[in-house]
C-alpha positions in Angstrom: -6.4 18.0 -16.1 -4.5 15.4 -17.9 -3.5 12.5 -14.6 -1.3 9.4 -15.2 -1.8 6.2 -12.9 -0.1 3.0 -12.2 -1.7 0.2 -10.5 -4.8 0.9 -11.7 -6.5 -2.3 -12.0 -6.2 -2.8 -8.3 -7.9 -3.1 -5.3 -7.3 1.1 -5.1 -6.4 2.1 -8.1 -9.3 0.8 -10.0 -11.4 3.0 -7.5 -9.4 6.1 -7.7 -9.8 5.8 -11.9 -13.4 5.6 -11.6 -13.9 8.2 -9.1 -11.4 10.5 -11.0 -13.1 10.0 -14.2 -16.4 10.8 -12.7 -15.2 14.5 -11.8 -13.6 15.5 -15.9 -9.9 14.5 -15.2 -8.4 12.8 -17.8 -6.8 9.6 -16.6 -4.5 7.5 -18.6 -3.2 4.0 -17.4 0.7 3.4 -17.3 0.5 -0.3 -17.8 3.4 -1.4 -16.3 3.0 -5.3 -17.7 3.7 -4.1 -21.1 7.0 -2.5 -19.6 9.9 -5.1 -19.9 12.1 -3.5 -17.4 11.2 -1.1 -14.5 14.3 1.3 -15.0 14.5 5.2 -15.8 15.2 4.4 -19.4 11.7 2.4 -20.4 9.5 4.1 -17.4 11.0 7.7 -19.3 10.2 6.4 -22.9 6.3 5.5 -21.7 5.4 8.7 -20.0 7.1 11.0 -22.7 5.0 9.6 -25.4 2.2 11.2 -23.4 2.1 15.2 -24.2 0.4 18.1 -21.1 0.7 15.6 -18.4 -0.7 17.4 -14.8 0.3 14.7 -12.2 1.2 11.7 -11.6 -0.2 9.2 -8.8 1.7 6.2 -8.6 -0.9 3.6 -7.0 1.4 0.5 -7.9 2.3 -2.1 -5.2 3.5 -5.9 -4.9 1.6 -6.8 -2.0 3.4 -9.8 -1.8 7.0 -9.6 -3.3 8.7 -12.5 -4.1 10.6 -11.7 -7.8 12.8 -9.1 -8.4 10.3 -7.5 -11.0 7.8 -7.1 -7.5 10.3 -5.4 -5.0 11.6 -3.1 -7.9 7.8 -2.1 -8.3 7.6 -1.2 -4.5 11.4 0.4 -4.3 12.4 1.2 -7.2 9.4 2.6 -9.2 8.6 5.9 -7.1 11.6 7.6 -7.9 12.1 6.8 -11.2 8.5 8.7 -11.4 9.4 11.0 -9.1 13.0 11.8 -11.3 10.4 12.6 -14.5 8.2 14.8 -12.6 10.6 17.0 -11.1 11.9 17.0 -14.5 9.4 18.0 -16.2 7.1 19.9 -13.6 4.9 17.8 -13.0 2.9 17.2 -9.3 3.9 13.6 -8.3 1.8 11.9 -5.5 3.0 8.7 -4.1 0.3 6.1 -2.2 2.1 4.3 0.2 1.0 2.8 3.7 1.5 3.8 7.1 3.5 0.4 7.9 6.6 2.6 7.2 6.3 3.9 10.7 6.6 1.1 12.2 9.9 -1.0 12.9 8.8 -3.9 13.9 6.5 -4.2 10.6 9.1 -6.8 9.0 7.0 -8.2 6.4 8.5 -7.9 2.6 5.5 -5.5 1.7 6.2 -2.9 4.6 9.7 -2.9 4.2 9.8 -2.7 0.7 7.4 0.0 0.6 9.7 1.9 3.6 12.6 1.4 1.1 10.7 3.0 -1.8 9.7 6.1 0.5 13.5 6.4 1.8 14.6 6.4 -2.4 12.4 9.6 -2.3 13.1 13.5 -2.4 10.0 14.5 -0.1 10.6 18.1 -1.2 9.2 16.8 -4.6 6.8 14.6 -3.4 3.4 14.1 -1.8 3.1 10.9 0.6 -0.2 9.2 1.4 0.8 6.8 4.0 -2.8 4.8 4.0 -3.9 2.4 6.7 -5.8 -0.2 6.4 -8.3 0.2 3.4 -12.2 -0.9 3.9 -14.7 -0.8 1.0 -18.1 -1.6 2.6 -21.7 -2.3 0.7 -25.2 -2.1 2.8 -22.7 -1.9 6.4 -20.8 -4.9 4.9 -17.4 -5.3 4.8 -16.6 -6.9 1.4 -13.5 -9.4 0.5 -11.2 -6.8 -1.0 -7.8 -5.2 -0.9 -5.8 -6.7 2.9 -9.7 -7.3 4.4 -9.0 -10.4 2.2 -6.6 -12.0 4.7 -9.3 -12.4 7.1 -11.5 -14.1 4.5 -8.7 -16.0 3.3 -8.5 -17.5 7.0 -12.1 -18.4 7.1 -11.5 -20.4 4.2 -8.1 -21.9 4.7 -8.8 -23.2 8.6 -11.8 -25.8 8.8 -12.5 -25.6 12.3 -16.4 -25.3 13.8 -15.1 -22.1 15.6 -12.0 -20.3 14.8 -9.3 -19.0 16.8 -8.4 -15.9 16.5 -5.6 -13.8 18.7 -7.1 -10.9 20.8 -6.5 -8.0 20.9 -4.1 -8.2 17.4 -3.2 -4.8 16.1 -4.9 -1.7 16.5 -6.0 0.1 13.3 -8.3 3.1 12.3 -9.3 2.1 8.9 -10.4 4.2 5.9 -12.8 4.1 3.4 -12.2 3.7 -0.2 -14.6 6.9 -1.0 -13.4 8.9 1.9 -9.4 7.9 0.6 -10.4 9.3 -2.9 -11.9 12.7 -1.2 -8.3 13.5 0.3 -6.6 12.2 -3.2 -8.8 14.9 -4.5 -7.4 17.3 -1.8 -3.6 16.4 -2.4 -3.9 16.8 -6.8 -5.5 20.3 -6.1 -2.8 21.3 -3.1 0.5 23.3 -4.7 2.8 22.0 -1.7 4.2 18.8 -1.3 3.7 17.4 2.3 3.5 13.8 3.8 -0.2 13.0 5.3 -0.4 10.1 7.6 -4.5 9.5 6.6 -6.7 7.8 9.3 -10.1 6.5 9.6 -12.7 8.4 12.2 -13.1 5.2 14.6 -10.5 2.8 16.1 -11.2 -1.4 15.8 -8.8 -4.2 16.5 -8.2 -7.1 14.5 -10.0 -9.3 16.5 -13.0 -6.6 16.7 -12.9 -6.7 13.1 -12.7 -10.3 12.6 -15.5 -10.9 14.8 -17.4 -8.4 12.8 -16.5 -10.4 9.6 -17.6 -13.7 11.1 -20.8 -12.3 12.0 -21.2 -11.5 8.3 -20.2 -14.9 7.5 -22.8 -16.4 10.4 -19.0 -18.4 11.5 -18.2 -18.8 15.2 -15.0 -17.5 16.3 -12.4 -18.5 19.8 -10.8 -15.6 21.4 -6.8 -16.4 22.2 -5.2 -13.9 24.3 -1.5 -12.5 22.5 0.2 -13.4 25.6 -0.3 -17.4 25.0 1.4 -16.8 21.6 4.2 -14.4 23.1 5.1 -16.7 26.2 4.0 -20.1 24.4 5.8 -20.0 21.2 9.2 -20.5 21.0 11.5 -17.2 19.8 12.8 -18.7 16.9 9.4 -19.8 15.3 7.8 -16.5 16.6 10.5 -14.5 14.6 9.6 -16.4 11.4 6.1 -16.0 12.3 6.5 -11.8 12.3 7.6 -11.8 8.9 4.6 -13.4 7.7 2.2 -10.6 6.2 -0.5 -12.3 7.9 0.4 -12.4 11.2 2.1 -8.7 11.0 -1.6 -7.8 10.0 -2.8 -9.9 13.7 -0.9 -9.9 16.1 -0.5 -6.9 18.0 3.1 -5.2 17.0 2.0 -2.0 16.6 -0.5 0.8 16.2 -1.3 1.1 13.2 
């Protein structure tokens, strides 16, 4: 089975090709660097140069937009994909996160990412809606994929101990190996359906940063959400919300 996949030198992707690989699919790259513009017309030309094409996974994602090139990749890009595999026949599976669910999630990554899934025909379409994504080694949580804002936190506050908001947002995150399993599940699977995927346990993010700064051996500060809610003025809180980070802390929703 002959699989195209974009984004695959990321955090996910790069996973998903290696885990594919391992089990005799075929999977070819669509490089979207050496594309100059992310429109029908060149994203078209790419894939038809590739003959008995199966499915296509599109794993591509600015995780932080800022250009236009990055928001096109998030909104633009899954339909264009999706266009040429109802076109041609083709299964089409589309990785996107569970943020979409959410209206309060109001960073440019979650609502980019809900504008990509609204641009879609779901009758042609499979949906992963992921939450958060954990790849662990020996019980340890390693610095990948959006674990890294935690780290990045550690490294960017120089503090003794470091505050951290309690409870922050509720998640019930996935393993990489256990996210390739159902990816396996959705390629071999004739209907199109959106899955909301979950992990089996439920942590919070200050649960999960304590665990992280026990890894670290870095004291940590508990701050209750309601000194940031009642404290902080409205109009520095609102800027605050559409800061990926803090969407990822404090507790919005329940993702």
């Amino acid at each position: 089975m002959k699989i195209i996949l974009t984004g695959s030198s990321g955090f996910i992707g790069s996973k998903l090709k290696i885990f594919l690989s391992k089990r005799k699919y075929k999977v070819i790259n669509l490089n979207l660097r050496q594309i100059n513009k992310i429109d029908k017309k060149n994203i078209f030309k790419e894939l038809e140069t590739i003959k008995n094409i199966s499915v296509i996974i599109n794993c591509a994602a600015s995780l932080k937009p800022k250009k236009l090139r990055d928001f096109q990749i998030n909104e633009k890009l899954p339909r264009i994909l999706e266009q040429f595999s109802k076109k041609n026949m083709i299964k089409f599976i589309h990785i996107s996160t569970i943020n979409v669910l959410f209206s309060k999630r109001l960073d440019k990554y979650s609502v980019s990412k809900k504008k990509g899934e609204l641009n879609l025909n779901k009758q042609y379409s499979t949906i992963l809606r992921l939450p958060l994504i954990i790849n662990t080694k020996q019980k340890k949580i390693l610095n990948q994929g959006e674990i890294s804002f935690f780290y990045k936190y550690l490294r960017f506050i120089k503090l003794p101990i470091y505050p951290f908001i309690y409870p922050g947002c509720n998640y019930r995150p996935l393993e990489l190996h256990n996210l390739c399993k159902y990816l396996i599940k959705a390629i071999n699977q004739k209907k199109n359906e959106q899955i909301n995927l979950q992990g089996k346990y439920q942590i919070n993010s200050f649960e999960l940063f304590k665990l992280i700064c026990n890894q670290e051996k870095k004291k940590y500060l508990k701050i209750n959400t309601v000194w940031i809610k009642n404290i902080i003025p409205n109009l520095i809180k609102n800027h605050l919300y559409k800061s990926q980070f803090f969407q990822q802390i404090l507790s919005l929703d329940n993702t």
